[in-house]
N, C-alpha and C positions, 0 to 999 in steps of 0.2 A: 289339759285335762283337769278338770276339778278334783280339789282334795279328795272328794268324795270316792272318787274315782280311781285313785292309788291304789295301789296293792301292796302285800307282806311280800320282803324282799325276797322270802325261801316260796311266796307260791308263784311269783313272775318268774321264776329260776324253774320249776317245775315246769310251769305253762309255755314257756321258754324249749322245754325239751332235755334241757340239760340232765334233769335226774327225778327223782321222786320228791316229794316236797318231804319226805321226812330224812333222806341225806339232803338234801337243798340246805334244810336246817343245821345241817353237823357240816357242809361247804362254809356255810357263815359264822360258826362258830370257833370254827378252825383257822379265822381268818383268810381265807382263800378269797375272800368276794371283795372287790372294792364300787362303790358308787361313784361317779366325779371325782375318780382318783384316790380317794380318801378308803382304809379298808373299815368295815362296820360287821360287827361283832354281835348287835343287836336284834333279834329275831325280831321283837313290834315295828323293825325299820321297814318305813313306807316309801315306794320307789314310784316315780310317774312315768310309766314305760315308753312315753313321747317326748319328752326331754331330757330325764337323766339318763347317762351313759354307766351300764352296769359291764364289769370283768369277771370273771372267773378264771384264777391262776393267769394272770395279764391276757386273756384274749376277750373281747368284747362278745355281748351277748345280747341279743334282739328276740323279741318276740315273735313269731313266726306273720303272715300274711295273716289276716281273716278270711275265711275259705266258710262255703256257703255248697252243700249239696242235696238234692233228693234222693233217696234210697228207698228203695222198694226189699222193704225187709222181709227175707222167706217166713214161710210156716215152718217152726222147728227150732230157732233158736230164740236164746233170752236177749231182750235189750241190757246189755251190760259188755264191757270189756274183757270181763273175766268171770271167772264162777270155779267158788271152791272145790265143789261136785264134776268138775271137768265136762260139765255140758257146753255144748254148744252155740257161743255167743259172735255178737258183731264184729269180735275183735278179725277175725278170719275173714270179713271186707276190708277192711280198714289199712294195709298196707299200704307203702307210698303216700300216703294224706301226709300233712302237716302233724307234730306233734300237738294232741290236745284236743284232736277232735272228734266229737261226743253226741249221743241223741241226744234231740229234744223232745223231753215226755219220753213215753217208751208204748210197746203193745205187747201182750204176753205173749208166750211162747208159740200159743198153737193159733196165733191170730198173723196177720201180714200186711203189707203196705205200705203207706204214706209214713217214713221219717226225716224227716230235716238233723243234717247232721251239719256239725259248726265248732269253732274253734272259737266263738263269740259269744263268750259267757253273759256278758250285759244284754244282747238280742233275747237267748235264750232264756233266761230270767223274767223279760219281761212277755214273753211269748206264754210262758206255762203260770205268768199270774193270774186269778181268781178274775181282777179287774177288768183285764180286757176280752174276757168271753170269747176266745177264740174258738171259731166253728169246727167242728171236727166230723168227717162223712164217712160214715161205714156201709160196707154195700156185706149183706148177711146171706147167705143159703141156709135153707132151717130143714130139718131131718122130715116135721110134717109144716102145714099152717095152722097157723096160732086160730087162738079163737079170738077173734075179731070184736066180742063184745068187753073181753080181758084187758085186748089194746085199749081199745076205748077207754076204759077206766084207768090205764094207765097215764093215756094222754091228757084226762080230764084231771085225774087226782096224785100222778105220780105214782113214784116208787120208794119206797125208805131204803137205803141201801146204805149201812154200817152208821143207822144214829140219826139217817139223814134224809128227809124226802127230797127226790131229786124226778126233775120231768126233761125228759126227752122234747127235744123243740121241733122235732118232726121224726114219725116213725109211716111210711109211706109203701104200699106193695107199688114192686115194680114186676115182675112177670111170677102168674101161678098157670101152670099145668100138671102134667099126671107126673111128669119127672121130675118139675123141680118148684120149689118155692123160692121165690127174692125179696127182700126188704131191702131199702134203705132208709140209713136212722141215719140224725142230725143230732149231735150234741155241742153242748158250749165248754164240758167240762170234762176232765177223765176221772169218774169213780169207778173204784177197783171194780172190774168184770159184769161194767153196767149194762152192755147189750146183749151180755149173755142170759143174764138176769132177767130183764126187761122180758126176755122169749120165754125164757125159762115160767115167769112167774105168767103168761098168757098161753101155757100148754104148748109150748114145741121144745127146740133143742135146736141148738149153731152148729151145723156142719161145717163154715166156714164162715172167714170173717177176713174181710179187706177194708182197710182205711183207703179211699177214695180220695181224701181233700183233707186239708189244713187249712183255714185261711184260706189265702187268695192260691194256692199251691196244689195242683193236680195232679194226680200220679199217673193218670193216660195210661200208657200202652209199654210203660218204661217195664223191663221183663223183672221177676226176684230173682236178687242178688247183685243186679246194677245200677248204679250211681248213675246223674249226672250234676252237673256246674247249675244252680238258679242262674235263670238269665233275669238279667238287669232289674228287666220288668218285674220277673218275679218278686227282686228283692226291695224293689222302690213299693212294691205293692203292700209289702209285709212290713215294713217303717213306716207306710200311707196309716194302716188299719192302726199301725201300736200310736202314732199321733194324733187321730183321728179324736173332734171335742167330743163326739156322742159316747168317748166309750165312760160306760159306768164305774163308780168310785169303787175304792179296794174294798173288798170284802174278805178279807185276811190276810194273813202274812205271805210274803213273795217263797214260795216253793223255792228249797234249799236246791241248789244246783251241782255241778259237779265239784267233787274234793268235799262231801260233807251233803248236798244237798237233797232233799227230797222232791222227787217229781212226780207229777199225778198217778195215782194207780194206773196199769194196765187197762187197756178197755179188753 
């Protein structure tokens, strides 16, 4: 593993399972942790989770597997593990998984869908960066239909959405009758509550909102509230896209990830 690629001894010890990274930090201060036999005391201590051998009170301690799943997150709860408010989050699927494993991106509350959940913080880091434009597909039901000339100017000139003009790379009807209307939108990015927006500002309203696709990643027929494993494919596909030479240079800082990090607004 490159240096680069090390980690603080108390957040491998966290990611690890062991405890929360702020006793991880009072485990290593206490002397309780040894690396290669030696105990370290020092909280900036960098461990390389593929070579060195870390203890805690003499038993050895490993990183768990990397674990890679689709979720189909209902309508109704928040992407989060916890919530001060005692609403209702992902933590209530997540039993049995490995220690550590977390959304990628998130969609809010009253939206549903496509989440890749992962215990692979470097995947996901590079999945929710600006750089590699990952596609994201939302299939909409809208209260009425939009006006069509609204879209239009959307698709032509965008939308400003908190500072920012941002364009939709496809916004497409798929079935209109007396019951119901469908859209499906294509984005590259997640700004906060951009396809809500997007209707909103072309005269309708989201009844509902499902993420369809990630990337190379389909959410089919998979029911809310059930997981499964990415198969192989899946995953060779999603490393294919992140090393891929077409993709475009960074256009800002990599979204802070879990233990600290920020991930794109909700759609």
């Amino acid at each position: 593993m490159a240096a680069k690629q090390k980690m603080r001894l108390a957040r491998f010890l966290a990611r690890a399972g062991v405890t929360s990274r702020r006793k991880a930090e009072d485990l290593v201060r206490s002397g309780r942790v040894k690396v290669n036999g030696q105990v370290v005391t020092d909280l900036s201590f960098r461990v390389d989770p593929e070579r060195d051998r870390v203890e805690v009170d003499g038993q050895e301690v490993r990183l768990p597997e990397k674990v890679y799943y689709l979720f189909h997150k209902p309508r109704g709860y928040l992407t989060a593990l916890s919530d001060p408010h005692g609403r209702p989050t992902l933590a209530e699927f997540l039993g049995g998984l490995p220690p550590g494993v977390f959304p990628v991106g998130r969609l809010d509350r009253d939206s549903e869908g496509l989440l890749l959940l992962t215990n692979d913080g470097e995947l996901a880091q590079r999945l929710l960066h600006p750089r590699y434009a990952i596609p994201r597909v939302y299939r909409v039901w809208l209260t009425r239909p939009p006006r069509e000339d609204l879209l239009e100017r959307i698709r032509r000139e965008g939308l400003e959405i908190e500072g920012r003009r941002v364009f939709p790379d496809e916004v497409r009807l798929v079935k209109r009758s007396r019951r119901e209307c469908v859209y499906e939108v294509r984005l590259h990015e997640g700004r906060k509550r951009e396809v809500r927006r997007i209707f909103a500002a072309a005269g309708s309203r989201v009844k509902r909102l499902v993420r369809v696709a990630f990337g190379p990643l389909k959410l089919g027929d998979l029911p809310p509230g059930k997981m499964r494993p990415l198969t192989s494919w899946e995953l060779r596909a999603l490393r294919r896209l992140l090393d891929s030479p077409s993709v475009p240079e960074a256009a800002g800082n990599i979204p802070r990830g879990p233990g600290g990090s920020r991930s794109p607004a909700p759609a």
